[in-house]
C-alpha positions in Angstrom: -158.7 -14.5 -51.9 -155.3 -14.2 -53.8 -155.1 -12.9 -56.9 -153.9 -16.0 -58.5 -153.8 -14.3 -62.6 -150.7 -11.5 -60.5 -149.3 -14.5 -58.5 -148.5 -16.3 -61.6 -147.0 -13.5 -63.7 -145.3 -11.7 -60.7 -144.3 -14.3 -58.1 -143.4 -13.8 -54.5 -140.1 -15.5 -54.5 -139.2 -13.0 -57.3 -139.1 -10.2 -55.1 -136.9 -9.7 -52.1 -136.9 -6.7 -49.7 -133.8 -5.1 -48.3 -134.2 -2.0 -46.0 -138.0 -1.9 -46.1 -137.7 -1.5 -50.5 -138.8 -4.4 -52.1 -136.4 -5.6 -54.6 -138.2 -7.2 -58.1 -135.8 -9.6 -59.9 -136.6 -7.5 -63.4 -134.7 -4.7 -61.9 -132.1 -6.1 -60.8 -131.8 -7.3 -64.8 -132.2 -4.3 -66.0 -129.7 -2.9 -63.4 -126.8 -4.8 -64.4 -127.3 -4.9 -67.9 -127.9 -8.9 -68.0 -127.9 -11.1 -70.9 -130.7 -13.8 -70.6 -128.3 -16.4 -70.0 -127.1 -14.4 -66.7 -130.7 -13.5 -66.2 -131.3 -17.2 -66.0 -129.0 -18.3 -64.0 -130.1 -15.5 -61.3 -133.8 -16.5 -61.8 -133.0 -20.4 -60.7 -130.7 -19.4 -58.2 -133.2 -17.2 -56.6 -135.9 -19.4 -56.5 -135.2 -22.9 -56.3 -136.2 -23.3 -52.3 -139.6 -22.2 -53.3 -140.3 -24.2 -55.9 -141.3 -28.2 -56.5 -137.8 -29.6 -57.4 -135.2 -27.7 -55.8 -132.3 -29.2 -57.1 -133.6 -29.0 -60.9 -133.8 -25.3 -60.2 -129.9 -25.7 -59.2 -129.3 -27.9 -62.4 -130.8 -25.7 -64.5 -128.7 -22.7 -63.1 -125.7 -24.6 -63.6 -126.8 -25.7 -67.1 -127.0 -22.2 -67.7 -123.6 -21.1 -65.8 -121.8 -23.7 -67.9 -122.7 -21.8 -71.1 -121.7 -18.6 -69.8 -118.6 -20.2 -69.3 -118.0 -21.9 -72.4 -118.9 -19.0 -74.7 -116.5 -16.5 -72.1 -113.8 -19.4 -73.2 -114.4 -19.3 -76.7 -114.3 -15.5 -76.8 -111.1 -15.3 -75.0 -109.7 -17.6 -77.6 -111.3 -15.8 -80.6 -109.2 -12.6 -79.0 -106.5 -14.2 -78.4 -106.4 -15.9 -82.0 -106.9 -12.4 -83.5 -104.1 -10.8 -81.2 -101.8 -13.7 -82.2 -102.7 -13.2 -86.1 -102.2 -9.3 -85.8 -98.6 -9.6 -84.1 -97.7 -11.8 -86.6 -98.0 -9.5 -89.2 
């Protein structure tokens, strides 16, 4: 019988195995030094064919990518603004 209490808290499908070394998803977090927001879109991406809804898994990453993007905009234009302001004087 499964342990069903570890299943839910440590899934399969967030663990992949390269090489014979298994591969958690938490490293690979840690590894790059993720903010949540990348975190998340890597943790829908990952497992969307193994869960009920596939593509709300893919919505949800994109949801997710879409704010990356957004806030990468905005702090390009913050830097930008600042860089204008500063040659200016």
């Amino acid at each position: 019988m499964a342990n069903t209490t570890q299943d839910q808290i440590n899934p399969i499908y967030y663990i992949g195995s390269k090489n014979g070394h298994n591969i958690e998803l938490m490293d690979v977090y840690d590894a790059f030094n993720l903010c949540p927001m990348q975190a998340f879109v890597l943790k829908y991406v990952v497992r969307y064919n193994n869960k009920g809804n596939p593509l709300l898994d893919l919505e949800k990453a994109q949801r997710c990518l879409t704010r990356l993007i957004s806030n990468e905009k905005q702090r390009l234009d913050l830097l930008e603004s600042i860089e204008s302001i500063s040659n200016n004087d």
